[in-house]
C-alpha positions as CSV (number, residue, x, y, z in Angstrom):
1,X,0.0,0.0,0.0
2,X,1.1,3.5,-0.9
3,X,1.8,6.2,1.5
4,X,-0.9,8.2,-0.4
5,X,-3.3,5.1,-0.1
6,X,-2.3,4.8,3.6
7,X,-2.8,8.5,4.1
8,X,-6.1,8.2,2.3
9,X,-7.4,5.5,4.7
10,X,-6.7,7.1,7.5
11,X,-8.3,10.3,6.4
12,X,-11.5,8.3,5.6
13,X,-11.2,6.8,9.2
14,X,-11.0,10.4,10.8
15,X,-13.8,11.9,8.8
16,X,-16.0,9.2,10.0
17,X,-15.0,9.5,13.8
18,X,-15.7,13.0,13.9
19,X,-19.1,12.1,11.4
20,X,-19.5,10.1,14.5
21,X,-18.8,12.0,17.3
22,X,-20.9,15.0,15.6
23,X,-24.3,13.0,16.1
24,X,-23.5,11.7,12.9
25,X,-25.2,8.3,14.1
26,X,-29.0,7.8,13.5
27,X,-31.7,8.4,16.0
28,X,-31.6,5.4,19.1
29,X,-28.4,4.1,17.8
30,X,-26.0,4.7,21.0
31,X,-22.6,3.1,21.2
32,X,-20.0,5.8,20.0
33,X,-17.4,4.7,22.8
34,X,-17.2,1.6,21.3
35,X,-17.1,2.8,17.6
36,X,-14.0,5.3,19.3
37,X,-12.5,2.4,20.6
38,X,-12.7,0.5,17.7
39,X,-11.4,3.7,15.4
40,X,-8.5,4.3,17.6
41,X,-7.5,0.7,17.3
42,X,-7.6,1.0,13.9
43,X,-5.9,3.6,13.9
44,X,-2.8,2.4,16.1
45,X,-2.9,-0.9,13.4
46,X,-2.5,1.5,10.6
47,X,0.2,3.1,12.4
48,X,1.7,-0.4,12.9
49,X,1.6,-1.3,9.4
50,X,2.8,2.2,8.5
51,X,5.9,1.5,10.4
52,X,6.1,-2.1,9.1
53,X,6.3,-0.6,5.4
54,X,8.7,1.8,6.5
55,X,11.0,-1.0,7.8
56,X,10.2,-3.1,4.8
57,X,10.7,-0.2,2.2
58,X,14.2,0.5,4.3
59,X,15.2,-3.2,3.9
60,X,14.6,-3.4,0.1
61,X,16.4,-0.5,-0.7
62,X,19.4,-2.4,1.2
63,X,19.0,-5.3,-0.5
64,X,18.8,-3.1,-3.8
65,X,22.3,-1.2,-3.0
66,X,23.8,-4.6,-2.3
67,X,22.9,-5.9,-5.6
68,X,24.0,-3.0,-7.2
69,X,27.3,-3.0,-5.9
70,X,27.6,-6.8,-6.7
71,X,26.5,-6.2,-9.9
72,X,28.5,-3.7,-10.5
73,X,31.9,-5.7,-9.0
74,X,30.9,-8.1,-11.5
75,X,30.9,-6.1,-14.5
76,X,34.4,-5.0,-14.0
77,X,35.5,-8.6,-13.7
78,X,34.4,-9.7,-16.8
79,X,35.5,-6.8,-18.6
80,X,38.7,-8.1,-21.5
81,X,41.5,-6.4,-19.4
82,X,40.3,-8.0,-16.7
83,X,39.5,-11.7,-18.1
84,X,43.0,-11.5,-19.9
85,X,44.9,-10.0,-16.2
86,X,43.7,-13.0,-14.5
87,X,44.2,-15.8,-17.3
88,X,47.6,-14.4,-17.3
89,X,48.1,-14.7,-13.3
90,X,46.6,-17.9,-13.3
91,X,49.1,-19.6,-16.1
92,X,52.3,-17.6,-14.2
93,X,51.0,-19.7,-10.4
94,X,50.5,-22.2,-12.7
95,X,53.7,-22.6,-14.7
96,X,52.3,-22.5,-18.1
């Protein structure tokens, strides 16, 4: 989910706390604490999962710079200089 989705939801959940908390609620319906305590848990789960995507986001882009520098250590290794460099030092501690 998208931090513009996320932000969304949450701005959805707020509206219809305070559409709730305004009377909001039909005639002989009663029970707004529990509706706040069931929009505040949701909101403490969204800002759980916010902070879960954060983390995750954080660990990709790890893993991302990782490959990258791999990827990049690799290339340079298989460039001709290279290739030729080490099939040269390999026949010298050979003896070829």
């Amino acid at each position: 989910m998208k931090k513009r989705e996320l932000e969304g939801l949450v701005g959805r959940i707020r509206q219809t706390r305070r559409a709730n908390a305004t009377g909001g609620m039909p005639d002989g319906e009663s029970g707004g604490g529990a509706d706040l305590d069931r929009i505040g848990s949701l909101e403490q789960r969204v800002a759980h999962l916010e902070r879960l995507l954060e983390g995750f986001q954080d660990s990709v882009y790890r893993e991302s710079e990782r490959h990258d520098k791999l990827i990049t250590e690799l290339q340079v290794q298989v460039e001709p200089g290279a290739i030729s460099a080490a099939l040269a030092e390999d026949a010298r501690k050979r003896g070829l």
